[in-house]
C-alpha positions in Angstrom: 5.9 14.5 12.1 3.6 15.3 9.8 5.9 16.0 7.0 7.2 12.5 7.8 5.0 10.5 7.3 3.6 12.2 4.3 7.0 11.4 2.8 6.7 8.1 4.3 3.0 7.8 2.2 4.7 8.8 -1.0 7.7 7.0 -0.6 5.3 3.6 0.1 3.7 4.3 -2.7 6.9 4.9 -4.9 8.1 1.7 -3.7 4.4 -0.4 -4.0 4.9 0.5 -7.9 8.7 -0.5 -8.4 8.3 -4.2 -6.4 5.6 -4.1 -8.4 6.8 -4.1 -11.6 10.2 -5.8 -10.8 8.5 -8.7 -9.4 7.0 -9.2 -12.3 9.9 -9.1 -14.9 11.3 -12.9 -15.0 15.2 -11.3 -16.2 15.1 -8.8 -12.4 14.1 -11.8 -10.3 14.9 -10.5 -7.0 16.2 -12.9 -4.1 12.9 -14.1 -1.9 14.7 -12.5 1.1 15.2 -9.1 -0.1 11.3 -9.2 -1.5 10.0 -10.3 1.8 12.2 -6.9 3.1 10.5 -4.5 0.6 7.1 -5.9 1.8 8.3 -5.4 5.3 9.4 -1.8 4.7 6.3 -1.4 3.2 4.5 -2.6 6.2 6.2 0.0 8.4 5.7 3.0 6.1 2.0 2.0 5.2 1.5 1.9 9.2 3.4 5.0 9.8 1.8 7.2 7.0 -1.8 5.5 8.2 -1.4 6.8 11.7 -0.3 9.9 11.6 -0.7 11.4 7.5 -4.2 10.4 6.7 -6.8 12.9 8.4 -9.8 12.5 10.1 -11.9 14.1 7.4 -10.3 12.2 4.8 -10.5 8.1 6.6 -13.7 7.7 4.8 -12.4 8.9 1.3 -9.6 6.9 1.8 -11.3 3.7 3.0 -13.2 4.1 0.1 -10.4 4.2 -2.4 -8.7 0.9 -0.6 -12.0 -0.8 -1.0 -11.9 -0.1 -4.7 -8.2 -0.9 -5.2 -9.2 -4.2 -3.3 -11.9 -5.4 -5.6 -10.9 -4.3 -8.9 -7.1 -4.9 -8.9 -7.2 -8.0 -10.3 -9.5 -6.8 -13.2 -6.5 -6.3 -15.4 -5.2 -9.9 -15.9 -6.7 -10.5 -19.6 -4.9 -7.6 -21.1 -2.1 -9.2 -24.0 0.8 -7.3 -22.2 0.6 -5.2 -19.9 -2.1 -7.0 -17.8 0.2 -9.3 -15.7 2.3 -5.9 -14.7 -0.7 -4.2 -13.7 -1.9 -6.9 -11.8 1.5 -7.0 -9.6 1.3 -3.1 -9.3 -2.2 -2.9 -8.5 -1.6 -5.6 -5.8 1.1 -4.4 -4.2 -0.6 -0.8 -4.0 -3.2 -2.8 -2.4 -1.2 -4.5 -0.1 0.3 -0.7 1.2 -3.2 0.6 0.9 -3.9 -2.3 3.2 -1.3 -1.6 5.9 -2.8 2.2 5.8 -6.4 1.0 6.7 -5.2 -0.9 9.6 -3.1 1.9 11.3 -6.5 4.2 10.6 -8.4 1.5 12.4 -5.7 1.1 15.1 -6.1 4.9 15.6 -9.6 4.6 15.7 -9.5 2.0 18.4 -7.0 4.3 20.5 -9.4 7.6 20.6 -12.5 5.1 21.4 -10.3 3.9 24.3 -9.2 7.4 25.4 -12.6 8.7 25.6 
């Protein structure tokens, strides 16, 4: 299980960068249905990879990191070109880093409860 959903982290990640960057490029405009299916699949990996990949010993590290990624990933925005794609890839890392935090605080909540 553990190999899974390291995968399943990678593969989210992977993913965060390419909707990324295609929703960005006007010419690769995707459909609004498939989009909303990327950021679904994304969803269910981020909470899968959460649960079960990201340690005990490294939830604070990782908390961390998605608290940075949250406040600076709109930092880019006044670069000439390649701010706008940044922005979309930093955001949608965000919004998988996101999905990861909750699933650590679900798991949290569980071993509270089961103590």
């Amino acid at each position: 299980m553990y190999v899974a959903s390291r995968w399943a982290f990678l593969l989210g990640i992977l993913l965060a960068i390419i909707v990324g960057l295609v929703s960005n490029m006007p010419n690769l405009a995707l459909d609004p249905a498939i989009l909303d299916w990327l950021f679904y699949l994304l969803m269910v990996l981020g909470f899968f990879a959460g649960y079960v990949f990201i340690s005990q010993e490294h939830e604070h590290t990782f908390l961390l990191l998605a608290i940075g990624l949250a406040v600076f990933a709109n930092s880019f925005g006044n670069l000439p070109t390649a701010g706008a794609f940044l922005n979309a890839v930093l955001g949608t890392i965000g919004y998988f880093f996101g999905v990861v935090v909750v699933a650590i605080v679900v798991r949290k909540i569980i071993a509270w409860y089961m103590e």
